[in-house]
C-alpha positions in Angstrom: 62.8 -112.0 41.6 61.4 -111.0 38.2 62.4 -113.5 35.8 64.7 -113.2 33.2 62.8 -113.8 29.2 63.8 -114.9 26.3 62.5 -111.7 23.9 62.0 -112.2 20.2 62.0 -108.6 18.0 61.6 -110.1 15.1 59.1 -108.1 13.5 61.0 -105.0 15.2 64.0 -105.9 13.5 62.0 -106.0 9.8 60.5 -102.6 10.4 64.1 -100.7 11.6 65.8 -102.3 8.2 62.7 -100.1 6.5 62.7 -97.6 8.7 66.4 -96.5 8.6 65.9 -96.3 4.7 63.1 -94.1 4.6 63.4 -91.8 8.3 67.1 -90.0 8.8 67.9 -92.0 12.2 64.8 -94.2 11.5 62.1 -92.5 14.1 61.1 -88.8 14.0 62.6 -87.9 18.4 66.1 -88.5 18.6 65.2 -89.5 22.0 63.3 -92.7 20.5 66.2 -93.7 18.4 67.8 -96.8 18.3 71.2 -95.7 19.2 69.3 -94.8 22.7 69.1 -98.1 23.9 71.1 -101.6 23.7 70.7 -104.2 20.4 68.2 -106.3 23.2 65.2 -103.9 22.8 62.0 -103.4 21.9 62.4 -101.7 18.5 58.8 -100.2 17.9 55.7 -99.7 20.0 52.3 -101.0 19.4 49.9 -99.9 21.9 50.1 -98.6 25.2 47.3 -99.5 28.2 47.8 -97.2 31.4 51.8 -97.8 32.5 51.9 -100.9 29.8 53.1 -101.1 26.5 53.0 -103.9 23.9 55.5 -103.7 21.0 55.0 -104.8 17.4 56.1 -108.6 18.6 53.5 -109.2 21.3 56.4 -108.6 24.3 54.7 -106.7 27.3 56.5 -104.0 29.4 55.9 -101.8 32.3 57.3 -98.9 31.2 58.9 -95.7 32.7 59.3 -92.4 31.1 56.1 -92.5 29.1 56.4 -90.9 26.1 59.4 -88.5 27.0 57.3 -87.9 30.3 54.3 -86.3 28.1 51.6 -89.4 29.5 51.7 -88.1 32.7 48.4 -90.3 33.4 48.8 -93.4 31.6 48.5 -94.5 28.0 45.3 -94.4 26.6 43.6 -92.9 29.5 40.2 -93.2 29.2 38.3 -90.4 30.1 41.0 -88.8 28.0 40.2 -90.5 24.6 37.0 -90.2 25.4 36.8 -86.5 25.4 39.0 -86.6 22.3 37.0 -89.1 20.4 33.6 -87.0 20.4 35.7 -83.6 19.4 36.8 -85.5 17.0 32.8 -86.1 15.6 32.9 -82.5 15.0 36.1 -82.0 12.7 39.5 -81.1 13.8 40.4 -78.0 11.9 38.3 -75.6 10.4 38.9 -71.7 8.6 38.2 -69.3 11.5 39.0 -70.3 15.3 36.9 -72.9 17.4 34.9 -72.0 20.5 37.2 -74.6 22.2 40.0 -72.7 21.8 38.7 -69.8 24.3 37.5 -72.7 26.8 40.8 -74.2 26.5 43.0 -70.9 27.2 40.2 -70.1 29.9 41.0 -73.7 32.1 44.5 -73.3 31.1 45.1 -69.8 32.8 43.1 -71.0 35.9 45.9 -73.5 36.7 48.8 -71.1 35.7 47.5 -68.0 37.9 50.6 -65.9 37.2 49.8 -66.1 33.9 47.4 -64.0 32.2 47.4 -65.0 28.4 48.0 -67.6 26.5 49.0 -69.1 23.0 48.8 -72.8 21.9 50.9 -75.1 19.8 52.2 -78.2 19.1 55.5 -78.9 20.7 58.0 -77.3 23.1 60.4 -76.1 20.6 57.7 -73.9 19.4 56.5 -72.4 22.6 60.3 -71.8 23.7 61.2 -69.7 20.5 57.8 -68.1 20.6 59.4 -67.1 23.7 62.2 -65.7 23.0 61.0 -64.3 20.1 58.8 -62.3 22.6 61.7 -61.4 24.8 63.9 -60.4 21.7 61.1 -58.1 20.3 60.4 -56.6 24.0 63.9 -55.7 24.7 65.1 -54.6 21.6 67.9 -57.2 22.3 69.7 -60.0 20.6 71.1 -62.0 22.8 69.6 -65.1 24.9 71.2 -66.7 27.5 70.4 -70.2 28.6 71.4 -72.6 31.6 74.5 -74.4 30.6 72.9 -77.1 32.9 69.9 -78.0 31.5 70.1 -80.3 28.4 67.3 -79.1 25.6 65.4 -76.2 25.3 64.6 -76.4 21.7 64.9 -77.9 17.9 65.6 -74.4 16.7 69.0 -72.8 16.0 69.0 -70.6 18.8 69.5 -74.0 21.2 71.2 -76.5 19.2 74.0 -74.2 17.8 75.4 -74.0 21.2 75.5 -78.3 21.0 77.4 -80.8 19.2 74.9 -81.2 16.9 75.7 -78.3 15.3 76.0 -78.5 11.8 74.3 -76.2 9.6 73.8 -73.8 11.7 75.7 -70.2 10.8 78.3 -68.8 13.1 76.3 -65.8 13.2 73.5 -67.3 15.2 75.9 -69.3 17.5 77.1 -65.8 19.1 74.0 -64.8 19.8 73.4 -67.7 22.7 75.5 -67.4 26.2 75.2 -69.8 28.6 74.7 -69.8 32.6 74.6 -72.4 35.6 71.7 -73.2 37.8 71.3 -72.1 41.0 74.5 -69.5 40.5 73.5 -66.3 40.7 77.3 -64.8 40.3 77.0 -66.6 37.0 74.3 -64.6 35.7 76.2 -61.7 36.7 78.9 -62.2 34.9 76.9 -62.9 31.6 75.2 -59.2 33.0 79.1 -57.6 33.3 80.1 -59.1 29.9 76.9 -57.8 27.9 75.9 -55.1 29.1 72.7 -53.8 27.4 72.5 -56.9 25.1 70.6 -60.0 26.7 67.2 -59.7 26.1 65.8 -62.5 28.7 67.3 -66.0 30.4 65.4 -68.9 30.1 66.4 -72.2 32.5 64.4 -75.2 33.6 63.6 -74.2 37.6 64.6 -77.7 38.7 65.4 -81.1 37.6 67.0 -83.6 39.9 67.2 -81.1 43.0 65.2 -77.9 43.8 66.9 -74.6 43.8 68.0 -73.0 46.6 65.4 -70.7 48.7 64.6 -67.6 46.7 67.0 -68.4 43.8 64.8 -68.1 40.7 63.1 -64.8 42.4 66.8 -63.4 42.6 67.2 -64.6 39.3 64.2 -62.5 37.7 65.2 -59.6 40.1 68.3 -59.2 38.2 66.8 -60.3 35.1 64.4 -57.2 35.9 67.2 -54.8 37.1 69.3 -55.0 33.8 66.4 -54.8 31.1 66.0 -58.8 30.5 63.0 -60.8 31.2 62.8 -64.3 32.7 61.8 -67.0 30.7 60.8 -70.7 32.2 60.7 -74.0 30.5 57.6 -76.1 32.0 57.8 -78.8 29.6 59.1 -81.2 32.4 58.2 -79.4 35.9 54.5 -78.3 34.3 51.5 -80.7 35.8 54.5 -83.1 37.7 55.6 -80.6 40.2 52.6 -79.0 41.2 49.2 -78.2 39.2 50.0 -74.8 38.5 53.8 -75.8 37.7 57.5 -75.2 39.3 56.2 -71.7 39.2 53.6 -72.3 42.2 55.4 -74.9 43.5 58.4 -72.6 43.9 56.4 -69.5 44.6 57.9 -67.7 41.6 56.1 -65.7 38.6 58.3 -65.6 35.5 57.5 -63.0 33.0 57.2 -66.2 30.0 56.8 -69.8 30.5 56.6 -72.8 28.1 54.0 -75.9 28.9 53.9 -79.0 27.2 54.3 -82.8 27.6 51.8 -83.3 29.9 49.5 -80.7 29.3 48.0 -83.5 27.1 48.2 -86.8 28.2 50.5 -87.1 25.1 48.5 -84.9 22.5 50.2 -82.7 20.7 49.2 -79.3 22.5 52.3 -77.1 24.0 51.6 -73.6 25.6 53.2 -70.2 25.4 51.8 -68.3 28.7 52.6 -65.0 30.3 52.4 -61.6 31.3 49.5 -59.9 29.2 52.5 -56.6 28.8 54.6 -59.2 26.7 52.2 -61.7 24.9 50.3 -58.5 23.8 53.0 -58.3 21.2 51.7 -61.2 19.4 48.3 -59.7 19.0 45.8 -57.4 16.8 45.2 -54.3 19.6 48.9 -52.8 20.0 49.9 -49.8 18.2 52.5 -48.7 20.5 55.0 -51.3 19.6 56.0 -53.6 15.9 53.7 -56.3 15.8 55.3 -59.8 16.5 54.1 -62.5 14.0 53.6 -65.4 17.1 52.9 -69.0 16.7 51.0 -69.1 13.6 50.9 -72.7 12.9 48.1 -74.3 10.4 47.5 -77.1 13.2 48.4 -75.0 16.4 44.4 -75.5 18.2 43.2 -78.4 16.0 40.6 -79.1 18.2 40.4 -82.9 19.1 44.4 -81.9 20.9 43.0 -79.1 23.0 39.7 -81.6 24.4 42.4 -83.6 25.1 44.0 -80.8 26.9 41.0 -79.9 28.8 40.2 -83.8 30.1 44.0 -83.9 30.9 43.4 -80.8 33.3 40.3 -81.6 34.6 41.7 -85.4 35.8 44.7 -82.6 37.7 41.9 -80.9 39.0 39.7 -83.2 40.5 41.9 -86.3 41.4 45.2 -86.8 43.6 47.4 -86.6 40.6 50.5 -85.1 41.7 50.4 -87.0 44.8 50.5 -90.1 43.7 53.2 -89.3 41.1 55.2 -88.7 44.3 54.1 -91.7 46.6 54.9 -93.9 43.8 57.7 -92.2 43.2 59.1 -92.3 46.3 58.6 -96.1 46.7 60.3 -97.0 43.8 63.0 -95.2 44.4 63.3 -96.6 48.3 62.9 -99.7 46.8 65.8 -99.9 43.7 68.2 -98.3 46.6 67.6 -100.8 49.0 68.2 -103.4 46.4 71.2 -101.2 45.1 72.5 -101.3 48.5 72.2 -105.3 49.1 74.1 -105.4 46.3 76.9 -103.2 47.0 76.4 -101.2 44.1 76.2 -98.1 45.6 78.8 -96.2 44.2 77.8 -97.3 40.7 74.3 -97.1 40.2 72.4 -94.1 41.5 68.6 -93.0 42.0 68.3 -88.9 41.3 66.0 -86.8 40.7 62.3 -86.0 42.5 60.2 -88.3 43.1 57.3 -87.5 40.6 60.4 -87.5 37.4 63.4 -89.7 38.9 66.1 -90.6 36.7 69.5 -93.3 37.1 73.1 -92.6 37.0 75.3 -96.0 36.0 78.8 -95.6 36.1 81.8 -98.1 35.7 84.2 -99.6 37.8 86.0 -96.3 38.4 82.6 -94.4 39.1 82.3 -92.7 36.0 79.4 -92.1 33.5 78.8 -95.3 31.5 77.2 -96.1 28.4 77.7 -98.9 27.8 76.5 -100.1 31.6 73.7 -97.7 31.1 72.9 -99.9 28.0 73.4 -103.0 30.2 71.4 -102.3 32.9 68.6 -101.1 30.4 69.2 -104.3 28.4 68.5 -106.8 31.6 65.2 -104.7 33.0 64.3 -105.2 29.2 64.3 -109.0 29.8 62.5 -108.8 32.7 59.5 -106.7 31.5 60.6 -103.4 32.4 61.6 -100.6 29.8 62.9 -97.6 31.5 65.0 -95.4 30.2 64.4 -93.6 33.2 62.5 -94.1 35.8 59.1 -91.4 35.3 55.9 -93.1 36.8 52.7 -92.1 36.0 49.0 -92.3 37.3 48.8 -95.4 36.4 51.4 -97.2 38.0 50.3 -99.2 40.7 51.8 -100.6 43.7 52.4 -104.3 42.0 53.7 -102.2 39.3 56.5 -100.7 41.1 57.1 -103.9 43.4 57.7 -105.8 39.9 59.9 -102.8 38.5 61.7 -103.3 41.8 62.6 -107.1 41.5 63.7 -106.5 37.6 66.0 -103.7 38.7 67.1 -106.5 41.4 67.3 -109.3 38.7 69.6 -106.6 36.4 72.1 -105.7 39.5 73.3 -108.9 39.5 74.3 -108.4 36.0 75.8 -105.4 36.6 77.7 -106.8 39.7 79.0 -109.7 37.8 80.5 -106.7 34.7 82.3 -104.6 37.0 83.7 -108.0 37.7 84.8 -109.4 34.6 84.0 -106.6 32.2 80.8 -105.3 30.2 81.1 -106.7 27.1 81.0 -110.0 28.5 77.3 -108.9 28.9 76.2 -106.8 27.3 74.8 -108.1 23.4 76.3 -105.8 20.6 77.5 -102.3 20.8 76.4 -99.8 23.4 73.8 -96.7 23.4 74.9 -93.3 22.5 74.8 -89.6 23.7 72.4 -87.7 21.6 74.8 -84.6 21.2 77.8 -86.4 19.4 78.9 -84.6 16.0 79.8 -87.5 14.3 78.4 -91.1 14.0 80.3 -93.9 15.1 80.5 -96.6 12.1 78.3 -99.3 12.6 80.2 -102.4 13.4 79.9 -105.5 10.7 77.1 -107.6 12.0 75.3 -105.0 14.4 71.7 -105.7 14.1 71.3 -102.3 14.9 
């Protein structure tokens, strides 16, 4: 069994006091934000080594979900640095284009085959509105309708006026976002029957913890097609994890937009707008029969040393065994926490989801529901025993000792968890719990809460 540590976060604990005073919510992702995880926790990162990270105190973890599930291969992969090291002997960022922006969109498009052009940028909120942008400008349309059951699609208005999070953001734009559920195709038609002539595309993830059912996303863009809207996909998750050329090719599917990012990169900041050549063309310098759409036009959208690291991230897809042994690790892990779920009887309150190659953990309390505060005490023991996993993504670089260690400090935090359905979670669980990122108010900070 992995043994439990005593963890000091000293320096951690310095930099958050600074951070919190300088940084609204003290880190620039929500994701990475200290009301994610428990008070017991690593509060900032040093340096990363394949699946390993090291924080600003010396304290070493295996960690899972590798950078939001954007180091797909491992931190600091090599021949990825390397190819970004010598771009960046030549500059990053110069007045007209790079050559390396052509060689970049010409290796990109050869993975995505249902694509036929492409735009870069820098993160997925960007290639999402580019997107419906596009859609908007194609259709003549307002409205954009998104799957109610897929939890971020973007930083931008569009998206986070239909959340919690909602403030400053006018009413007027809140009406122009409907929402739909996956895999229900009746529910698309009743967005169809409500609006009629007004949605200009749909835009949904095409999987996360289950696939869809047989020919559901085609269906989807059929109708999409049938009443004038186009169909938009989000690949920031599903791109280079599912399959090399995407859910897309994985689910046999050609939407008329899709969004890349995360991985595209090993963690570089590159994200991808790709499509159909009869919508992209919008964005360009050749059309006459249509308004011109002014599309991703970002000072540091191709700064070179990002797309080399693009192009080694692709070429490691290309020639090595990536994807499957995302899913043979994958798959290990997760027989191996649910054998050591069931031994413990837990069952009915912890849960393994998801796919193999992006898995994820439900923790709920003693009457099976959705739990913080076990989520942050489950989190908090695989913390002490060298494991930070907020969910449970492997990477390339996770070996088999990897996952068999991961394994016995999941084992090591059951018995925890066993012991708080028992005789409660706070007994446990040091200070207050994590929080849901879509709340509309802040929760006062108790006296005394190191966080």
């Amino acid at each position: 069994m992995a043994s439990e540590r005593i963890l000091q976060f000293a320096k951690s604990e310095q930099l958050k006091q600074r951070a919190h005073q300088i940084i609204p919510g003290g880190c620039h992702t929500y994701a990475k934000g200290d009301d994610q995880y428990p008070v017991l926790a690593p509060g900032f990162i040093a340096r990363g080594a394949g699946c390993h990270v090291f924080d600003v105190d010396g304290n070493e973890f295996i960690e899972y979900g590798m950078g939001n599930r954007a180091v797909t291969l491992g931190h600091a992969f090599p021949s990825v640095v390397n190819a970004v090291r010598a771009e960046l002997e030549h500059g990053c960022n110069f007045t007209r284009p790079a050559a390396i922006e052509v060689a970049c969109a010409e290796q990109f498009l050869e993975l995505i085959p249902g694509a036929e052009m492409v735009k870069f940028c820098k993160d997925g909120s960007d290639a999402t509105s580019g997107a419906v942008k596009l859609a908007r400008a194609y259709t003549g349309r307002d409205l954009i309708a998104i799957c109610g059951d897929h939890p971020f699609f973007s930083s931008d208005d569009w998206f986070i006026g239909t959340t919690a999070v909602n403030a400053g953001i006018p009413e007027a734009i809140k009406q122009l976002t409907v929402t739909f559920r996956w895999n229900d195709l009746e529910s698309a038609r009743a967005l169809f029957a409500a609006h009629p002539g007004r949605i200009a595309a749909f835009i949904l993830e095409a999987a996360r913890t289950e696939d869809p059912e047989p020919g559901y996303l085609n269906k989807l863009k059929q109708l999409c097609h049938d009443n004038g809207a186009l169909l938009i996909l989000d690949e920031m998750i599903t791109g280079f994890r599912w399959h090399n050329g995407g859910a897309q090719a994985y689910y046999d599917v050609e939407p008329d937009l899709a969004c890349f990012g995360k991985a595209l990169a090993n963690g570089f900041s590159v994200s991808a707008l790709a499509g159909k050549r009869e919508f992209m063309r919008l964005g360009g310098l050749e059309h006459t029969d249509r308004p011109r759409v002014f599309l991703l036009s970002t000072t540091h959208g191709a700064e070179t040393h990002a797309l080399a690291g693009a192009m080694a991230t692709m070429r490691v897809y290309r020639d090595e065994p990536v994807i499957a042994h995302l899913v043979r690790q994958g798959e290990r892990l997760k027989r191996g926490a649910e054998e050591a779920i069931a031994q413990r009887a837990l069952s009915a309150h912890v849960k393994i989801v998801g796919k193999p190659m992006c898995l994820a953990y439900a923790t709920l309390d003693q009457n099976g529901q959705p739990s913080q505060a076990f989520r942050s005490l489950f989190l908090q023991e695989t913390i002490r025993r060298g494991v930070l996993m907020p969910s449970l993504v492997v990477s390339y670089s996770h070996s088999d000792s990897d996952i068999d260690r991961t394994i016995e400090a999941i084992d090591g935090a059951l018995r925890i968890y066993a012991r708080a359905l028992e005789d409660g979670v706070e007994s446990h669980l040091v200070g207050r719990p994590s929080e849901i990122v879509y709340r509309r108010f802040n929760r006062p900070t108790p006296p005394g809460d190191r966080s």
